[in-house]
C-alpha positions as CSV (number, residue, x, y, z in Angstrom):
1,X,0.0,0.0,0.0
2,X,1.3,3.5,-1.0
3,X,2.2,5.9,1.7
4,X,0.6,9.2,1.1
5,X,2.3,11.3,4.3
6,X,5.2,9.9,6.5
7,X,6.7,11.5,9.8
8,X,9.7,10.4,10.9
9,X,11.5,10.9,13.9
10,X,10.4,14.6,13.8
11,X,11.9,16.8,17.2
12,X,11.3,20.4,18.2
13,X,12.1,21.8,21.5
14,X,10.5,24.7,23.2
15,X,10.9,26.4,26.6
16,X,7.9,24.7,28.2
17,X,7.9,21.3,25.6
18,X,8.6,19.1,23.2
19,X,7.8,16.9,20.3
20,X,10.1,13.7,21.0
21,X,10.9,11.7,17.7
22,X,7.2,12.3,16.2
23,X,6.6,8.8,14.2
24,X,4.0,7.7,11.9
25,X,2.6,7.2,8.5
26,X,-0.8,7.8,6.4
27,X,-1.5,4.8,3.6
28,X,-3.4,6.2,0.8
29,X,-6.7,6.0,0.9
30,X,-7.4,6.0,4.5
31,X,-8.6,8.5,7.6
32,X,-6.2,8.6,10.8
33,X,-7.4,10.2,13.4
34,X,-4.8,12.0,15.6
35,X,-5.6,11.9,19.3
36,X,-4.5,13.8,22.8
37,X,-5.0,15.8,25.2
38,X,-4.4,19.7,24.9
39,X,-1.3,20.9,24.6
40,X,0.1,16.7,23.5
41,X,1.3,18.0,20.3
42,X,-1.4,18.0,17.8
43,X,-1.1,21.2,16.6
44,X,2.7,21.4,16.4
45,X,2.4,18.4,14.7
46,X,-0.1,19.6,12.2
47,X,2.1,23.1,11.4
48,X,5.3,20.7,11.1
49,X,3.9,19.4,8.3
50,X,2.7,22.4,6.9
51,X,6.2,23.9,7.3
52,X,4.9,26.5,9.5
53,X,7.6,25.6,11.8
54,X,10.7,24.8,11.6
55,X,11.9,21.6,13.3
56,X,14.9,20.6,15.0
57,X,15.1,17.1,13.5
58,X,13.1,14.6,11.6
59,X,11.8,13.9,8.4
60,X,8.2,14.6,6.6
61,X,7.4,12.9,3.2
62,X,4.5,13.9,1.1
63,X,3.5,12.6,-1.8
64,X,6.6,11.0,-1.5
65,X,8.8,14.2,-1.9
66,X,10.2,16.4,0.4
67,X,7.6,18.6,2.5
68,X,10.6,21.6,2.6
69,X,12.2,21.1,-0.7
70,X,8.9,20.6,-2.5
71,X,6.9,22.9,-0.7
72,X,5.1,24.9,-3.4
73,X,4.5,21.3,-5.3
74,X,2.9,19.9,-2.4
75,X,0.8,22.4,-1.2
76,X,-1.2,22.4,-4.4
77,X,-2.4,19.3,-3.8
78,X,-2.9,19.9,0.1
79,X,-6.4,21.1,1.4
80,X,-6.3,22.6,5.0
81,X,-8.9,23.0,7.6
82,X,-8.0,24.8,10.8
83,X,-10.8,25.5,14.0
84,X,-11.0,28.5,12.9
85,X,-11.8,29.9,9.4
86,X,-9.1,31.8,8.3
87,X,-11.0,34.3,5.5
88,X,-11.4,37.7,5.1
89,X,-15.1,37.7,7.1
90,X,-16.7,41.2,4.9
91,X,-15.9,38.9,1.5
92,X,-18.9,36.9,0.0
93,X,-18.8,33.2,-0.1
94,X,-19.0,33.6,-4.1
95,X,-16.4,35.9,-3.7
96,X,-14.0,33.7,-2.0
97,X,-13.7,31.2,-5.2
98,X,-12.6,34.0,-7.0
99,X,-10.1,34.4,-4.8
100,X,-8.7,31.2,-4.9
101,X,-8.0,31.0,-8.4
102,X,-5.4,33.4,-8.2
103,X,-4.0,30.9,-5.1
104,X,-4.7,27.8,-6.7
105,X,-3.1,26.8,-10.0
106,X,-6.0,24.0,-10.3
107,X,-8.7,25.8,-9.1
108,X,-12.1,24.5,-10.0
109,X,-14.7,27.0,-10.1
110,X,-17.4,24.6,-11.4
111,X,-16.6,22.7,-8.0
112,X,-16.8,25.3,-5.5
113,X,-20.1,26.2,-6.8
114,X,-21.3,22.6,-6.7
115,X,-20.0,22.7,-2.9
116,X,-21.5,26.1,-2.2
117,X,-24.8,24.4,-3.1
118,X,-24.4,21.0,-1.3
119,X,-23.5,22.7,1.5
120,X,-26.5,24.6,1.1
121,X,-24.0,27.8,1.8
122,X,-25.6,31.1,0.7
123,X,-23.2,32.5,-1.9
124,X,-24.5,36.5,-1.5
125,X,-24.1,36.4,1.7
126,X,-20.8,37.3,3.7
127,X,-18.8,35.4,5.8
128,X,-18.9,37.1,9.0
129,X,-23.0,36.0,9.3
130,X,-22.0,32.4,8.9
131,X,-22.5,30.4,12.1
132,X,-20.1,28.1,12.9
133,X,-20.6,24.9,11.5
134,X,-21.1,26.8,7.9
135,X,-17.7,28.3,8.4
136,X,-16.6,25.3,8.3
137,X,-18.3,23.7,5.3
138,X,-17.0,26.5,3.8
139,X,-13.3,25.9,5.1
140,X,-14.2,22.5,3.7
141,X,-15.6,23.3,0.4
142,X,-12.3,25.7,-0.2
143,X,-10.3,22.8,0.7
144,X,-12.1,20.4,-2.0
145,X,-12.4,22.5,-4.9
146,X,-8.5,22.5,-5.8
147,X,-8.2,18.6,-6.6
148,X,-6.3,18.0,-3.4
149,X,-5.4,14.6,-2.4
150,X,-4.4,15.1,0.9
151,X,-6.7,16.6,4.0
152,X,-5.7,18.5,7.3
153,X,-8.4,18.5,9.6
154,X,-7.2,20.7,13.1
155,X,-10.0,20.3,15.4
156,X,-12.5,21.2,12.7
157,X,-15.4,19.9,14.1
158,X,-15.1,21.0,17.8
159,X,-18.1,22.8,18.9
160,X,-20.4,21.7,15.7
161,X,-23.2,20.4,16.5
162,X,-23.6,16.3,15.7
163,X,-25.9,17.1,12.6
164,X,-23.1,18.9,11.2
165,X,-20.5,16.8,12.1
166,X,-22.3,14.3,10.7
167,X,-22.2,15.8,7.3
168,X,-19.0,16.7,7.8
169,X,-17.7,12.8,8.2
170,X,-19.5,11.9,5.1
171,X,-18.0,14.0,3.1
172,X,-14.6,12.5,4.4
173,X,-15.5,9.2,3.4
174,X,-16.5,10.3,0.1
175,X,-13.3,11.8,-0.6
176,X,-10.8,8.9,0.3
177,X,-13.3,7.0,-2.3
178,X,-10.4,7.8,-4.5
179,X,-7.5,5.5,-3.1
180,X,-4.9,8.3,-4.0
181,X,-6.3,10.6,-1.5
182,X,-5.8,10.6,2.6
183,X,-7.1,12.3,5.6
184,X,-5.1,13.3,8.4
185,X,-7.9,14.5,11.3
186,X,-6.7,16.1,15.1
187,X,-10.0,16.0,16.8
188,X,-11.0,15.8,20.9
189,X,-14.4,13.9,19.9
190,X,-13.1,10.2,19.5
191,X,-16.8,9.0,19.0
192,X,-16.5,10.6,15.4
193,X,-13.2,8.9,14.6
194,X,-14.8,5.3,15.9
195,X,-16.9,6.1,12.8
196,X,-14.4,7.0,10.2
197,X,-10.6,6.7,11.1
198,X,-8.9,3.4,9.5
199,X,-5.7,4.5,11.6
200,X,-5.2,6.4,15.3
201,X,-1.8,7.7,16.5
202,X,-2.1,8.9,20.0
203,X,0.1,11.5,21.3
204,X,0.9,12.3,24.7
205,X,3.3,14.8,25.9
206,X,5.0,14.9,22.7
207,X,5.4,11.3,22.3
208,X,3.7,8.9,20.1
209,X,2.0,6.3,22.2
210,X,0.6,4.2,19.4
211,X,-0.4,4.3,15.7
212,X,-2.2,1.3,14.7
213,X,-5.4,0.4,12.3
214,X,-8.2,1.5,14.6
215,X,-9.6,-1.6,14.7
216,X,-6.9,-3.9,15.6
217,X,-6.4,-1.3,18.7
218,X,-10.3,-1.7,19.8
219,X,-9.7,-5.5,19.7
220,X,-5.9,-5.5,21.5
221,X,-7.0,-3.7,24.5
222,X,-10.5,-4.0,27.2
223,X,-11.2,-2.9,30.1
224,X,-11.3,-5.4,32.9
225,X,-13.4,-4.8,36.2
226,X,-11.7,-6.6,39.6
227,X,-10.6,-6.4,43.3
228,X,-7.1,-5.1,44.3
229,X,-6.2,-8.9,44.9
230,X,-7.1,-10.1,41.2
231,X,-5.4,-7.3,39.6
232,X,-2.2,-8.4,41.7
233,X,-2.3,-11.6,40.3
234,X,-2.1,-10.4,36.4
235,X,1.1,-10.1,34.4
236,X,2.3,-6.6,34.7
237,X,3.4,-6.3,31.0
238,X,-0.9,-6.7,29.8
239,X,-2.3,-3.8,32.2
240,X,-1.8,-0.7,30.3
241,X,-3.7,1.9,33.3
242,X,-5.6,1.1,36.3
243,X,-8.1,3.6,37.7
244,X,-9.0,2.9,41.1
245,X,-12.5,4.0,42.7
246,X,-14.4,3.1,46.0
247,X,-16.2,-0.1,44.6
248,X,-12.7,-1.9,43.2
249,X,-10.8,-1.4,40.4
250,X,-10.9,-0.5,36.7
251,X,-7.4,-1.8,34.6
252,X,-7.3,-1.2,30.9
253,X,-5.5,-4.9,29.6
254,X,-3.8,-6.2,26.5
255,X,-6.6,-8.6,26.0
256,X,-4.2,-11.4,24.6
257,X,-1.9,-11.3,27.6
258,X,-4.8,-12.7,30.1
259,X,-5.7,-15.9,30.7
260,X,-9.4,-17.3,30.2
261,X,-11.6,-16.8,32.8
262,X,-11.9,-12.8,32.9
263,X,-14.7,-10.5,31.8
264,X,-13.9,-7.8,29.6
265,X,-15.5,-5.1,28.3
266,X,-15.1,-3.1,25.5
267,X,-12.9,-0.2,25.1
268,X,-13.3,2.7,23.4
269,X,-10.5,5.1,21.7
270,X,-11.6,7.3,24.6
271,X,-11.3,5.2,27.5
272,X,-8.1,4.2,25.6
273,X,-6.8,7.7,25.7
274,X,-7.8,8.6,29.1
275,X,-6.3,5.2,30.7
276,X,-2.9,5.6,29.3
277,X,-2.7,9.3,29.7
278,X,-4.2,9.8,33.1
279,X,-4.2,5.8,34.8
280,X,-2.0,5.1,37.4
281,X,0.6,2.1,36.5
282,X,0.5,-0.9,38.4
């Protein structure tokens, strides 16, 4: 499978924090969802591929080319979608398309309209009377209507309300219908990436925890309910975060490292986050 984005050992040091030999990589054709809590290193992540900032070490791939030496090459085919829309707010939504052909070497007009009207976005009227969640259709339309084949979703869906959202993770999964696109997406509501992400990488304090195929993660690990005694008794190496509370115990598990005998529940990409980020070890 073709790699359409690949991170590599990536490293930049602030004051106050630091991304720590950033690691992963986007197959074509697929949604990962980037996870972790605020300040983990989404963002910096997110602008290190964008060469917005320049990094101490590592290596970024896109396309297969270089994201620094290629820059203008890449970016053409790059559609980006921030929390906030970043658009002069007095212009028209009509207005904006003609705009962007003077950005956009592949500008399609003929698509932007088509957007403007699935979106149901008024074109006459101006940005800065858009709510929210048609902001960001038209962040999203903007980012469609140049034949990109790579997505950055920032938090773009944070505060929308779950119809829009909704509407918004469609169109996602029509876009990576075409197996030479990808979708890199840095959202805080893992309930939407249980619904569209192929891949998750989790940061955490500027490490990556994991990046694996979302569903071989939601079948590795459970959550397994017991007494101080039982959890004792299990291998060390299979409990991943324990949460204690006044009725017992709460230990997120490598499912494969227990023996038979054990109820397990479920585990979300949430409780998966939240264990290994703020669980005690055993």
């Amino acid at each position: 499978m073709d790699t359409i984005l690949q991170v590599k050992d990536l490293c930049k040091k602030y004051d106050d924090f630091a991304l720590d030999h950033v690691s992963f990589s986007l197959p074509c054709g697929c949604i990962m969802g980037l996870i972790g809590e605020n300040g983990a290193g989404k963002s910096t992540t997110m602008k290190a591929i964008l060469n917005l900032i320049h990094c101490d070490q590592g290596d970024i791939q896109i396309f297969g080319k270089n994201h620094i030496r290629d820059e203008i090459e890449i970016k053409e085919q790059i559609g980006v979608v921030f929390d906030t829309l970043n658009l002069p707010e007095m212009m028209r939504a009509q207005d904006v398309g003609k705009m962007m052909r003077f950005i956009y070497r592949q500008w399609d007009e003929a698509a932007y309209a088509r957007y403007l009207k699935q979106f149901e976005l008024p074109g006459k009227k101006i940005v800065k009377d858009f709510s929210r969640g048609m902001k960001m259709k038209l962040a999203i339309a903007v980012a469609l209507s140049h034949n990109a084949r790579l997505l950055l979703l920032d938090e773009a869906t944070s505060g929308l309300d779950p119809i829009v959202r909704d509407e918004i993770l469609d169109i996602l999964l029509e876009f990576i219908q075409d197996e030479s696109h990808g979708v890199l997406f840095s959202s805080h509501i893992t309930g939407d990436l249980e619904k569209i992400a192929d891949y998750v990488t989790f940061i955490h304090k500027g490490k990556v925890f994991f990046s694996e195929p979302k569903d071989q993660l939601l079948e590795t690990y459970g959550i397994l309910k017991c007494s101080e005694a039982e959890l004792a008794q299990l291998d060390p190496t299979a409990v991943k975060g324990v949460r204690r509370h006044q009725f017992g115990v709460e230990a997120l598990v490598e499912k494969s490292k227990l023996s038979g005998g054990h109820i397990i529940d479920k585990a979300s990409i949430e409780d998966i986050m939240l264990f290994i980020a703020r669980g005690e070890r055993q």
